[in-house]
C-alpha positions in Angstrom: 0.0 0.0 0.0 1.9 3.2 -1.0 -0.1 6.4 -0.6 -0.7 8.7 2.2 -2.9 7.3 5.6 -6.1 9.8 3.6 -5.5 8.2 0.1 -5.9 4.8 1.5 -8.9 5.8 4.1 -10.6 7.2 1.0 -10.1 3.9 -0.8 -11.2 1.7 2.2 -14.3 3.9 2.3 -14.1 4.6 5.9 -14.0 8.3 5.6 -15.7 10.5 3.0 -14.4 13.5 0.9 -16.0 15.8 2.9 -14.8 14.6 5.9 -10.9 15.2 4.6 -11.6 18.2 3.5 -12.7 19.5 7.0 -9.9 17.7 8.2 -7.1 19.4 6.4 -8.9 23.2 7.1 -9.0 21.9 10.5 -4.7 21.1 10.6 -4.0 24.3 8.3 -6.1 26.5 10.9 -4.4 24.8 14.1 -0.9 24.8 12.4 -0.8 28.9 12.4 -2.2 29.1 16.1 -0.5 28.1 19.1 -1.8 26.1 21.8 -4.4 27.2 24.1 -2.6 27.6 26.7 -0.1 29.9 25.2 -2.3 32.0 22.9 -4.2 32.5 26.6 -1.2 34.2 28.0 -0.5 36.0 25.2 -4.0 37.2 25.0 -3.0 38.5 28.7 0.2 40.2 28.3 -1.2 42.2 25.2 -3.8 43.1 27.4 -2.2 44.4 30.0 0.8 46.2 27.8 -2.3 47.3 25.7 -3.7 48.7 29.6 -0.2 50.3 30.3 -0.1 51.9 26.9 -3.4 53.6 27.5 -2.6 54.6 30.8 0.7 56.7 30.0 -1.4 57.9 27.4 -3.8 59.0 29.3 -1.6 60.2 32.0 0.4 62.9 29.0 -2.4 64.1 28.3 -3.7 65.0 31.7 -0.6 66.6 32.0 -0.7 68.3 28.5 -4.3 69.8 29.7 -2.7 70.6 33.4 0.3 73.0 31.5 -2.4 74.8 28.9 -4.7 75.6 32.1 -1.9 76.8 33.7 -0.8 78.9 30.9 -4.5 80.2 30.5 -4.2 81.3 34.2 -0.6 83.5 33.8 -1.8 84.8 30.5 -5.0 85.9 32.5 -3.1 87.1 35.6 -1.0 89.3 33.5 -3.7 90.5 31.5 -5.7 91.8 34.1 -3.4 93.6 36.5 -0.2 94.5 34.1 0.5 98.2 34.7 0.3 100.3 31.5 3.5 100.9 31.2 4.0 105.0 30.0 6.6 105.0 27.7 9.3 107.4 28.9 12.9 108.0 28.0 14.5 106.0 30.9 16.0 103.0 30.3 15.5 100.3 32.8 18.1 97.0 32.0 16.9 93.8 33.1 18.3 90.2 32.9 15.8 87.8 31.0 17.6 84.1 30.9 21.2 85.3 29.1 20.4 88.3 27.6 20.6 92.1 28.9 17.3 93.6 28.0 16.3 97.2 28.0 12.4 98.8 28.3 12.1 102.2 28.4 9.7 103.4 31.4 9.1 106.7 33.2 11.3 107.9 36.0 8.2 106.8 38.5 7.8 103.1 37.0 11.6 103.1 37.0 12.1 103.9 40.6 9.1 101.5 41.3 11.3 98.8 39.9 14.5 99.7 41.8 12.9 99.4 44.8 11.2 96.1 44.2 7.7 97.2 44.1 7.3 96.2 40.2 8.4 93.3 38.6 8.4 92.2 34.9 6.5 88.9 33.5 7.2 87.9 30.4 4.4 86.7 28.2 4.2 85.8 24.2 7.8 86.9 23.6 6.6 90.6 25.4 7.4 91.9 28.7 5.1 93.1 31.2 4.7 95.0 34.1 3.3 93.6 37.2 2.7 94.4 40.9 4.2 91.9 43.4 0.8 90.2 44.4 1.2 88.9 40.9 4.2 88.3 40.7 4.0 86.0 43.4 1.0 84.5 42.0 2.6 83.9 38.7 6.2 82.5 40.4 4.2 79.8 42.2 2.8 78.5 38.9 5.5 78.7 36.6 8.8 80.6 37.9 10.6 81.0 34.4 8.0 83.8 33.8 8.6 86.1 36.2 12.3 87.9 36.0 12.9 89.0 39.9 14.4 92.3 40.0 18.2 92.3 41.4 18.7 92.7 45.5 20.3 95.5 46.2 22.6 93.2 48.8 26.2 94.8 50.2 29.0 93.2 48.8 31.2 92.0 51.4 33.7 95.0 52.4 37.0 94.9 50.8 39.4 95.9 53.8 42.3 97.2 51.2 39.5 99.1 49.4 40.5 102.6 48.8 36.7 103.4 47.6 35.0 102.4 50.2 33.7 105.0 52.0 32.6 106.3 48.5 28.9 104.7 47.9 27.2 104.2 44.4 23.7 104.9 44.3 21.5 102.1 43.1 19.7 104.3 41.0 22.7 105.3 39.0 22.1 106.7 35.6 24.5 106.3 33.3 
């Protein structure tokens, strides 16, 4: 008898066409699938890297939506109680990151700032002036967007200084 096990069932009549059919679908469908066991875990660690997934995503954008409400509150806190600067012909340098920036203000802002009782906020690329209520308010949401105006602290006392009874005044104009 030389034939395959299905050419020689066929012959003997104990199996039908039909029946060999179903019964090669059957092997080509279990032959790409494992086990059930292993398809089971599987199933489970997909699910739950499918979970984690979701949840980081999730979790962004919660965070996303926490830094644009934030924003929305300093744009509104600076839009509402910014002094109008007056544009006046003294120059008032500032720090802003690395850069030496100048604004122009009016001998009353410019004393204002001096002394501590203004600060500057920066919003869209443009700086504002803001009292130091909001300032504070603004610093305890995001403190990159408030530039703190310098201390005026004494420098420690040079012993061999031959100026130093001779005092600059901090609201030296050049």
């Amino acid at each position: 008898m030389a034939g395959s096990l299905k050419d020689q069932l066929l012959k003997a009549g104990l199996v039908s066409a039909k029946q060999v059919k179903q019964s090669q679908h059957q092997q080509r469908k279990t032959k790409g699938q494992p086990n059930a066991a292993q398809s089971g875990t599987e199933q489970q660690r997909a699910q739950q890297e499918k979970v984690q997934r979701d949840r980081e995503l999730n979790q962004r954008r919660q965070q996303d939506a926490e830094r644009k409400a934030v924003a929305a509150q300093i744009r509104q806190l600076i839009e509402t109680n910014r002094v109008e600067k007056i544009e006046g012909e003294t120059p008032y340098n500032f720090v802003d990151g690395t850069k030496v920036k100048r604004i122009y203000v009016t001998p009353e802002i410019h004393t204002q700032l001096v002394r501590g009782t203004l600060h500057i906020a920066k919003l869209g690329g443009r700086h504002h002036l803001v009292n130091v209520e909001t300032a504070d308010k603004i610093r305890q949401r995001d403190p990159s967007r408030v530039i703190a105006p310098v201390e005026n602290q004494p420098a420690a006392a040079d012993e061999n200084d031959p100026y130093a009874a001779y005092q600059v005044p901090d609201d030296l104009m050049w």
